[in-house]
C-alpha positions as CSV (number, residue, x, y, z in Angstrom):
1,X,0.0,0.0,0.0
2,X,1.6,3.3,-1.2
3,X,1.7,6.6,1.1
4,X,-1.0,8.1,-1.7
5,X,-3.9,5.3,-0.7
6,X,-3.2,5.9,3.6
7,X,-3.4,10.0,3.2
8,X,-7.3,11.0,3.0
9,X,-8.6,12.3,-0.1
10,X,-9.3,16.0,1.4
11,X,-5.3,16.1,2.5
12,X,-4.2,15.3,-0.8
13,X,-4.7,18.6,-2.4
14,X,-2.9,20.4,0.3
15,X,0.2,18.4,0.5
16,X,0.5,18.4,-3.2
17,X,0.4,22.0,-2.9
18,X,2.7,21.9,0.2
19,X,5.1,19.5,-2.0
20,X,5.2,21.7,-4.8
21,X,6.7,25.0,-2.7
22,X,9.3,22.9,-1.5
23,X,9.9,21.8,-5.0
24,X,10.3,25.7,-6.0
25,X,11.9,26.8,-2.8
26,X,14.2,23.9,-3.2
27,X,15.4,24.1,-6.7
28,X,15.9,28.0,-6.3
29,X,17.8,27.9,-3.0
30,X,19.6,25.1,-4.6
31,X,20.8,26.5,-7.7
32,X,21.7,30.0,-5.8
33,X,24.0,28.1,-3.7
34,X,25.6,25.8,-5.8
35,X,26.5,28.9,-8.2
36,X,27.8,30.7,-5.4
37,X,29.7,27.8,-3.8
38,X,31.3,27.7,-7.4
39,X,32.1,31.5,-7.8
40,X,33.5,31.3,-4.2
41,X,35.6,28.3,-4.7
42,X,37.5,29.7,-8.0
43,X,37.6,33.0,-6.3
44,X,35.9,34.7,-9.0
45,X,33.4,37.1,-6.5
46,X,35.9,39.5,-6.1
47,X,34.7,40.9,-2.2
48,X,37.2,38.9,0.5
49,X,38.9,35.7,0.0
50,X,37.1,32.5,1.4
51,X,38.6,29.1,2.4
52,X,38.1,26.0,-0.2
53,X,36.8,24.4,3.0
54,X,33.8,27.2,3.3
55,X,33.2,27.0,-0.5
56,X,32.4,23.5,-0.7
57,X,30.4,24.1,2.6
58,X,28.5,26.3,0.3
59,X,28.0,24.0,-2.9
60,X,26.9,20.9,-0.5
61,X,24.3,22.9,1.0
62,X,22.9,23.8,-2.8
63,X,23.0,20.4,-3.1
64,X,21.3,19.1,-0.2
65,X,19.0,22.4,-1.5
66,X,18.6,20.9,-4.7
67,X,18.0,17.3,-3.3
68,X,15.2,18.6,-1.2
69,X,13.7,20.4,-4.2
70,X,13.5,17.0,-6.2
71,X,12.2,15.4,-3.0
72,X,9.2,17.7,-2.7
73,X,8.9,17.2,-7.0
74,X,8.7,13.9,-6.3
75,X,6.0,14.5,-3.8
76,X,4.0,16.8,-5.5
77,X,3.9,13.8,-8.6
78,X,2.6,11.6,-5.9
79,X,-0.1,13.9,-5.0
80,X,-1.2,15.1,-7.4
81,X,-2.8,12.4,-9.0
C-alpha cells in the first residue's frame, strides 16, 4: 500500500500544494548556492577571499538544497494524481 492510498482524499490537495513550494523553494535555494559555492571556490566574487573548505560548505548545502527540491517534485507527482 503506497503513502498516496493511507493519506485522505481532502489532504491530498494540500500536500501536493505543500510538495510543490518545497519543489520551487528547493530548486531556487539550490541552484543560488551551488552557483555561489562555485564562484566562491574559483575566487571569482571579487569581495574577500574565502577558504576552499567554506566553498564547498556552500555547494553541499545547494546540493542538499537541490536534493530537497527533487524530494518535494517527487511529492507533488505523488499527489497530485
Amino acid at each position: 500500500m503506497s503513502v498516496t492510498n493511507r493519506v485522505p482524499d481532502a489532504a491530498k490537495g494540500p500536500l501536493g500544494v505543500a510538495s510543490l513550494g518545497v519543489m520551487i523553494v528547493g530548486l531556487v535555494l539550490g541552484y543560488i548556492f551551488m552557483m555561489l559555492g562555485v564562484t566562491l571556490y574559483f575566487n571569482l566574487n571579487g569581495i574577500q577571499e574565502i577558504s576552499s573548505i567554506e566553498s564547498l560548505i556552500v555547494l553541499a548545502t545547494g546540493v542538499v538544497c537541490f536534493v530537497a527540491g527533487y524530494a518535494g517534485w517527487r511529492g507533488f507527482m505523488g499527489f497530485a494524481y
